[in-house]
C-alpha positions in Angstrom: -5.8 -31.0 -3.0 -2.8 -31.5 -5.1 0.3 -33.8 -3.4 4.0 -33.9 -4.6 5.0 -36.3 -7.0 8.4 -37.8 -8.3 7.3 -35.9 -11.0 7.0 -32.4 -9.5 9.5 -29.9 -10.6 12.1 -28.1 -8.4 11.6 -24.6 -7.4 14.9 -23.1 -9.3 16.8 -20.5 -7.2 19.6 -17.7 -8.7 22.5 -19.0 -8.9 24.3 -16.4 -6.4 25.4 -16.3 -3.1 22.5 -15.8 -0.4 23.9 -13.0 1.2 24.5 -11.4 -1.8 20.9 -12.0 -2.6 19.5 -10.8 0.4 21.2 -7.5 -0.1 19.9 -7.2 -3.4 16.7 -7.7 -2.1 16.9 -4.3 0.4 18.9 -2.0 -1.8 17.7 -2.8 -5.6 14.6 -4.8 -5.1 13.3 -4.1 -8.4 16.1 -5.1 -10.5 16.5 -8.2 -8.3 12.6 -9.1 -8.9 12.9 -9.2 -12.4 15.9 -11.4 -12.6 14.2 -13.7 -10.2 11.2 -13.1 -13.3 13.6 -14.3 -15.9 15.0 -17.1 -14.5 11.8 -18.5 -12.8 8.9 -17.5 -14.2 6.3 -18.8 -12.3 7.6 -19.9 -8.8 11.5 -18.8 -7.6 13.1 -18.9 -4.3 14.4 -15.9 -3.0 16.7 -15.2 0.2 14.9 -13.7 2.9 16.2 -10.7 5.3 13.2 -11.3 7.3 12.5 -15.3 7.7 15.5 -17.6 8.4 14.4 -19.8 5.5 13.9 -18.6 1.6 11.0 -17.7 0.3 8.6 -19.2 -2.3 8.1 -16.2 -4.8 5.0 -17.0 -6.6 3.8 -14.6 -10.0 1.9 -17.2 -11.9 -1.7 -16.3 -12.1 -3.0 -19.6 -11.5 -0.5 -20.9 -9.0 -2.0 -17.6 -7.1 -5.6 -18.1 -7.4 -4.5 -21.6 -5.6 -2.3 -20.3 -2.8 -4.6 -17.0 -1.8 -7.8 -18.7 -2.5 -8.8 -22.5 -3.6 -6.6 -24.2 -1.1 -6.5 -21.8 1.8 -6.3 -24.7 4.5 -3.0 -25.8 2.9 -1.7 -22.1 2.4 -2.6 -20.5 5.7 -2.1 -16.8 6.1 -0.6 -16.8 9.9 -0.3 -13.2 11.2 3.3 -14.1 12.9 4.8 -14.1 9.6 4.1 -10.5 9.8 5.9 -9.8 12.4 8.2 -7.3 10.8 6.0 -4.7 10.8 4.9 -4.8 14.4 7.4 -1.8 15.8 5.2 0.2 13.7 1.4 -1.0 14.3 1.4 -3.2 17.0 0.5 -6.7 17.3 -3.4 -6.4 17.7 -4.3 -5.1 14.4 -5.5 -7.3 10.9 -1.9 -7.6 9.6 -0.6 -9.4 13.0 -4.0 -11.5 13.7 -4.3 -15.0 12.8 -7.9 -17.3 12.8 -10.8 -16.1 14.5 -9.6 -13.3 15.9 -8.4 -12.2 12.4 -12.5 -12.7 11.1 -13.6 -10.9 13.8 -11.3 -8.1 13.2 -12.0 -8.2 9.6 -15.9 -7.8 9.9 -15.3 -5.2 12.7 -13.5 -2.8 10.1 -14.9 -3.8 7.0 -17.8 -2.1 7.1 -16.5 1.4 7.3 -14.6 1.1 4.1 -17.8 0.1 2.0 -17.6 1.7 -1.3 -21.5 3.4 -0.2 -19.5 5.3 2.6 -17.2 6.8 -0.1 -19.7 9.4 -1.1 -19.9 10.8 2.6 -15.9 11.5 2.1 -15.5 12.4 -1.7 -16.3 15.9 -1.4 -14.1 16.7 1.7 -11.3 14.6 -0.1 -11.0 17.0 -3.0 -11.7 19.9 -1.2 -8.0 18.6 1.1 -6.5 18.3 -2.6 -7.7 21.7 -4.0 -6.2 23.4 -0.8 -3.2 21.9 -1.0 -2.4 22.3 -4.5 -3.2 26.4 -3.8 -0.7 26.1 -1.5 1.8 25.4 -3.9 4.2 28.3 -5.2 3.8 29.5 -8.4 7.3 28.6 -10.6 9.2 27.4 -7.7 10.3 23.4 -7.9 8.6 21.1 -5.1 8.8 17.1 -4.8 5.4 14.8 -5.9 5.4 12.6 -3.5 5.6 15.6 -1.0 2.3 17.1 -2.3 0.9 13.9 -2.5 2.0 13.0 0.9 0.1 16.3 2.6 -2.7 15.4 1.0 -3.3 11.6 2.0 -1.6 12.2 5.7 -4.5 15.0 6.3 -7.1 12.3 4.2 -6.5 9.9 6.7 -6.4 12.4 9.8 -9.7 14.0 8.9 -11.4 11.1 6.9 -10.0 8.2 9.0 -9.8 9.4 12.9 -12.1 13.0 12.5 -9.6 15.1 13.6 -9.9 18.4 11.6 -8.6 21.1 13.7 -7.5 21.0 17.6 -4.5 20.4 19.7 -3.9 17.2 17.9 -4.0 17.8 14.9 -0.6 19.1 13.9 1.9 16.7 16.0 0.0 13.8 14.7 0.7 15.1 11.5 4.3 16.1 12.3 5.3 12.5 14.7 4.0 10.8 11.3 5.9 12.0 9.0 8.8 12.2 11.4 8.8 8.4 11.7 8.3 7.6 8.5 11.4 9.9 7.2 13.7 7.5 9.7 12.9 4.9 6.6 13.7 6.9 3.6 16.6 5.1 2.9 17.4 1.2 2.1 19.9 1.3 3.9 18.0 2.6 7.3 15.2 0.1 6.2 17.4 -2.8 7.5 16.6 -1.8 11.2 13.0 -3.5 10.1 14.7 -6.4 8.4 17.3 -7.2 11.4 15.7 -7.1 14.7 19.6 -7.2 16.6 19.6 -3.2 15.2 16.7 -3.0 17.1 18.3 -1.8 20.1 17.4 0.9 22.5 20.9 2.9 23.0 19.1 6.1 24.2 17.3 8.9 22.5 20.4 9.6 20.4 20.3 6.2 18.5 18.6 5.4 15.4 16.3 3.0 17.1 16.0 5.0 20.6 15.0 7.6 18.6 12.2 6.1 16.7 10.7 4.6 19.8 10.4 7.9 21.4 8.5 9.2 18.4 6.7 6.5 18.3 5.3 6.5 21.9 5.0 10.1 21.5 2.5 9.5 18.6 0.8 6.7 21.1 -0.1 8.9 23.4 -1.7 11.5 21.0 -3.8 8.2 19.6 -5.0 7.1 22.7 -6.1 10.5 24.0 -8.3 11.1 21.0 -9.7 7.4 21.6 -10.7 8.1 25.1 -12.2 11.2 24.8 -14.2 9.7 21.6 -15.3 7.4 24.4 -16.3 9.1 26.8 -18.4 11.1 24.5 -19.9 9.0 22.0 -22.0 10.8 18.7 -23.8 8.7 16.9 -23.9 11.3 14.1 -19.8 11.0 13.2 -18.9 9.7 9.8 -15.1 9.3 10.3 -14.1 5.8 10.2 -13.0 5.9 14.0 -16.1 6.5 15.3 -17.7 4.0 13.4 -15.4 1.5 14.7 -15.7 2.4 18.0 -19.7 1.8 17.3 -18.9 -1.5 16.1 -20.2 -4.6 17.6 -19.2 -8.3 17.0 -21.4 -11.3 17.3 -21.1 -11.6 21.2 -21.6 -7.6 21.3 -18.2 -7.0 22.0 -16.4 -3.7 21.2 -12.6 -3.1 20.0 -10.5 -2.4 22.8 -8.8 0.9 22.6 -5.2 -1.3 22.1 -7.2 -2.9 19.4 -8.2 0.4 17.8 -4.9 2.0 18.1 -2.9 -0.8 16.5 -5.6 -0.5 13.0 -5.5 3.2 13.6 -1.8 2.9 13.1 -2.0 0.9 10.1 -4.4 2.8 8.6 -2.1 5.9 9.3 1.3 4.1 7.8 0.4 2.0 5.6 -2.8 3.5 4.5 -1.8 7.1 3.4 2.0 6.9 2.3 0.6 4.0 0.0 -1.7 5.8 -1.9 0.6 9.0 -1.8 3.1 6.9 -3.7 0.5 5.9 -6.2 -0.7 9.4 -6.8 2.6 10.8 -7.3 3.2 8.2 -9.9 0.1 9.3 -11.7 0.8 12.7 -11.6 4.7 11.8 -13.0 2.9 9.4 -15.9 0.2 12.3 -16.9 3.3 14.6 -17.8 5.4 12.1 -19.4 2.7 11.7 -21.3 0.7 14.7 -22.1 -1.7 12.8 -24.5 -2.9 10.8 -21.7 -3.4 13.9 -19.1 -5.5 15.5 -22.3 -7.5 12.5 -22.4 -8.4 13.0 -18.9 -9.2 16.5 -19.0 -11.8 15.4 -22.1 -13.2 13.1 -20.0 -13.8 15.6 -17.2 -14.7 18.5 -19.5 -18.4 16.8 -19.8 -19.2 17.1 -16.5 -19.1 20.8 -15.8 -17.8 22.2 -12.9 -16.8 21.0 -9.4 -18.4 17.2 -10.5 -19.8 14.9 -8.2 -17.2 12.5 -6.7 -18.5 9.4 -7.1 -18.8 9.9 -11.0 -15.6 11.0 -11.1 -14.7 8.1 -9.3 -16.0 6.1 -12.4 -14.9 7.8 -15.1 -13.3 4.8 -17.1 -10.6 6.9 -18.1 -9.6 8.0 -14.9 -9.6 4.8 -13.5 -7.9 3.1 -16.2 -4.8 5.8 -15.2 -4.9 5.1 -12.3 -4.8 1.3 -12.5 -2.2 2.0 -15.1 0.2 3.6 -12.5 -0.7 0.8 -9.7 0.0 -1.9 -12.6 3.5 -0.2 -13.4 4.5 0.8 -10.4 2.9 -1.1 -7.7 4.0 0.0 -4.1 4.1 -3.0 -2.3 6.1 -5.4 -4.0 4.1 -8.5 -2.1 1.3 -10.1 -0.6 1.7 -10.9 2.6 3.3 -14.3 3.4 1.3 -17.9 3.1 2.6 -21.2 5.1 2.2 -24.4 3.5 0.9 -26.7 5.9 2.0 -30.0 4.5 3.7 -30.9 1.1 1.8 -30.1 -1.8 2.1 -29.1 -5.0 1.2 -25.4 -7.1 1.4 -26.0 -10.6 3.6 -28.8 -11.3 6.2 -27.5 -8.3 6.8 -28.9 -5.2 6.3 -27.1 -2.6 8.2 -28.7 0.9 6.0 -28.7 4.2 6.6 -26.0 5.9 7.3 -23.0 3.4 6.7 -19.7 3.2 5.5 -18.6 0.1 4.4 -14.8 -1.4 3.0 -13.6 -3.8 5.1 -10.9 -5.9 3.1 -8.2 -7.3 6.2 -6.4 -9.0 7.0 -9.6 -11.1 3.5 -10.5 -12.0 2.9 -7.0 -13.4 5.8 -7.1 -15.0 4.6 -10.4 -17.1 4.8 -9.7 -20.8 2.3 -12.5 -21.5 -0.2 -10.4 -19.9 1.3 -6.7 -20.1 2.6 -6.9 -23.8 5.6 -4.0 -23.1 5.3 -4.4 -19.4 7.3 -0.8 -19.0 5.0 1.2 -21.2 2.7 3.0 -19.9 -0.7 2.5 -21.6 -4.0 2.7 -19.8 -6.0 1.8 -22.5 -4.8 -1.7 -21.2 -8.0 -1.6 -19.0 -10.4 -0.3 -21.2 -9.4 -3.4 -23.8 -9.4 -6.1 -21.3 -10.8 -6.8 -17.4 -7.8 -8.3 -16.0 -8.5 -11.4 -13.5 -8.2 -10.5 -9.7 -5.0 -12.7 -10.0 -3.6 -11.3 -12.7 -3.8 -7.3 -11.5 -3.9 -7.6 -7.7 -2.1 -4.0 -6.4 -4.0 -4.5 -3.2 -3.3 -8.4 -2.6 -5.6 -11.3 -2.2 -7.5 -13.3 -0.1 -7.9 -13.1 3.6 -5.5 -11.0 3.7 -6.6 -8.4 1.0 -6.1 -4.5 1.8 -9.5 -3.1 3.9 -8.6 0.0 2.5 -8.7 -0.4 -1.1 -12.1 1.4 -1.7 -10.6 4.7 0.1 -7.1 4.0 -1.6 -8.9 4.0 -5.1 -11.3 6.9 -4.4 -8.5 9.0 -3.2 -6.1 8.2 -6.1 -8.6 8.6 -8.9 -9.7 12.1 -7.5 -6.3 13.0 -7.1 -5.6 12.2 -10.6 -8.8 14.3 -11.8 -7.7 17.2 -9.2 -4.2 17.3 -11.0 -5.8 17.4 -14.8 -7.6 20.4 -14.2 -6.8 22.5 -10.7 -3.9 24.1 -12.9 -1.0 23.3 -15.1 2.0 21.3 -13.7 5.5 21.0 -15.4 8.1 18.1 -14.8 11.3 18.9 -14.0 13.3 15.6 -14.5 15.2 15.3 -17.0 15.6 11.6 -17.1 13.2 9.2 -16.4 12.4 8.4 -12.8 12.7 4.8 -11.0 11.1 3.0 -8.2 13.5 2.7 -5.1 13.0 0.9 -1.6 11.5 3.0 0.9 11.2 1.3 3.9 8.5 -1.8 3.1 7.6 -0.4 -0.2 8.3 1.3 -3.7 8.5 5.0 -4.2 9.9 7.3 -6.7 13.3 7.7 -6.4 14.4 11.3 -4.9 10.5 12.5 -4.7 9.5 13.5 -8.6 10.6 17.5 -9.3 8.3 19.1 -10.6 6.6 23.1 -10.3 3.3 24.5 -10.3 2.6 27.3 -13.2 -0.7 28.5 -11.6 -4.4 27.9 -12.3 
């Protein structure tokens, strides 16, 4: 256990005003982060919109290792710190859980996302992605991250809860998309940052507004729970019915608040994520037509209509779609860690008490381990394996997304779907950035691009 010393460094800070800072931090995170990179390259402190103290931004590989992993009773992972995410998944689900109840809830759901399962959805997955790209007009402009959206919203609806046709199948579909477009902008992302905007004026106001769509949604959830229920078949696949089959030690099963709130994550967080992260690897394949050529090679040896999970390990195709994670990750941090006494990480000291994160924008933008951090190469992963602390799009630790093997599986047959289901064409003319988007990253007004047929 390492313990401050007279010796230990001060964590540096930019020297501008807070509030300035935290502003920064909602409307231009990205050029923020890699100031706070320059200055402090290993450990910064940052002004927080969310916590009444600063936070401890941490991007040095090694400091991470020892915050999300060797010394996890000084760095606990408290689910109230996440609290700012509640209004949208509740307080019963992994993100808001803390001790026990967070193991129990982790090897509840775990099993349903082991990479063995994926096979069962590869095949239904990239039919979704076929139909959706037919759908597409021929010559007429449409947004990425729409496409991309369609097809991981009906992913998780069909993959995740089961739901392929039916009554409920639309307004989920609709109330989901609906809530997340209150949070397109920064600016409306600060009713998640500011809990006084959180108030209920009626269904006219912003926050009225989303609470009713919210509830709406509820009640479409918990329908499909009871009736899954009340008639249990032990032949389902989708990852709903497997957790309501799931058992903990004492025999237990998830409550139905329980399996709404990691329904709901799975449904925010879980498909606009990897939406992003497709998007971004369709936008880098036609930036850089050499590297969707390389793809296509790659696929060309395996015939037609390939089986997914050899697609999934393609090292080509994974190594694009690392890339775009690497360069564009979507969610700029970990979740947050509370130092439980004074201690040390590296030679910093870190005050009892703190709040630290770990920032996955900075530490893959490090040029000591990304020479060129905003080129796009994916030969960086066919030349090196990078350490789970130095490439970490998904987190670490305890609190390490339970959805990574579907993210990954989704994304990497998404990027194999767009090299050969047709040709594509990109239709911005200057090159597109990363902008706030309610909790995470996404391409700034969408990605234009057009379909020019099969």
């Amino acid at each position: 256990m390492a313990i401050a010393t007279d010796l230990s460094k001060t964590i540096p800070m930019l020297p501008q005003p807070k509030l300035l800072q935290k502003f920064r931090v909602i409307l231009n995170p990205t050029g923020y982060l890699q100031e706070v990179l320059d200055y402090a390259p290993d450990l910064g402190y940052m002004p927080s919109a969310g916590y009444e103290q600063p936070l401890i931004l941490v991007h040095h590989p090694q400091a991470l290792k020892e915050m999300l992993v060797d010394n996890r009773k000084v760095f606990t992972a408290p689910g109230e710190l996440n609290s700012i995410i509640e209004p949208l998944t509740g307080a019963h689900s992994l993100l808001s859980l803390s001790g026990d109840r967070h193991r129990r809830a982790r090897k509840l759901i775990m099993p349903s996302f082991h990479g063995e399962r994926m096979y069962n959805y590869g095949t239904l997955i990239q039919q979704i992605i076929r139909e959706e790209v037919e759908r597409l007009p021929i010559n007429q402009p449409f947004l990425a991250v729409e496409l991309t959206q369609r097809i991981t919203l009906r992913t998780i609806i069909e993959v995740v809860f089961g739901i392929r046709s039916g009554d409920r199948y639309e307004p989920i579909i609709e109330l989901t998309r609906g809530i997340l477009n209150r949070f397109q902008s920064p600016a409306a992302t600060s009713f998640l940052f500011f809990s006084s905007l959180q108030k209920d004026l009626g269904a006219w106001s912003p926050w009225g507004n989303f609470v009713r769509a919210r509830d709406a949604l509820d009640e479409l959830i918990y329908a499909e729970i009871s009736d899954r229920q009340a008639n249990p078949d032990p032949t389902r696949t989708d990852i709903l019915s497997l957790l309501i089959q799931a058992r903990d030690e004492d025999g237990e099963a998830m409550t139905p608040l329980e399996l709404r709130d990691e329904l709901m994550v799975l449904l925010f967080a879980g498909h606009e994520t990897t939406a992003i992260s497709m998007a971004w690897s369709l936008y880098w394949m036609h930036v850089q037509p050499d590297i969707l050529q390389k793809v296509r090679d790659e696929l060309e040896a395996l015939g037609d209509r390939p089986d997914p999970m050899t697609v999934y390990r393609l090292p080509y195709v994974a190594a694009v779609g690392n890339e775009s994670l690497r360069i564009n990750p979507v969610a700029m941090f970990t979740f947050a860690r509370l130092a439980t006494q004074t201690t040390q990480l590296l030679d910093y000291e870190i005050p009892a008490d703190s709040i630290l994160m770990g920032c996955v924008y900075t530490l893959h933008q490090r040029p000591d381990i990304y020479p060129n951090p905003r080129e796009f190469r994916p030969e960086r992963f066919l030349d090196k394996t990078f350490t789970p602390y130095e490439f970490m799009p998904f987190g670490g630790g305890d609190r390490r997304c339970v959805g990574e093997a579907l993210a990954q599986f989704e994304l990497r047959l998404g990027i194999a779907s767009f090299a050969t289901l047709g040709k594509f064409e990109l239709l911005e003319t200057e090159p597109v950035i990363a902008q706030r988007k309610g909790l995470v990253l996404s391409p700034k007004n969408g990605i234009k691009m057009q379909f020019l047929g099969t």
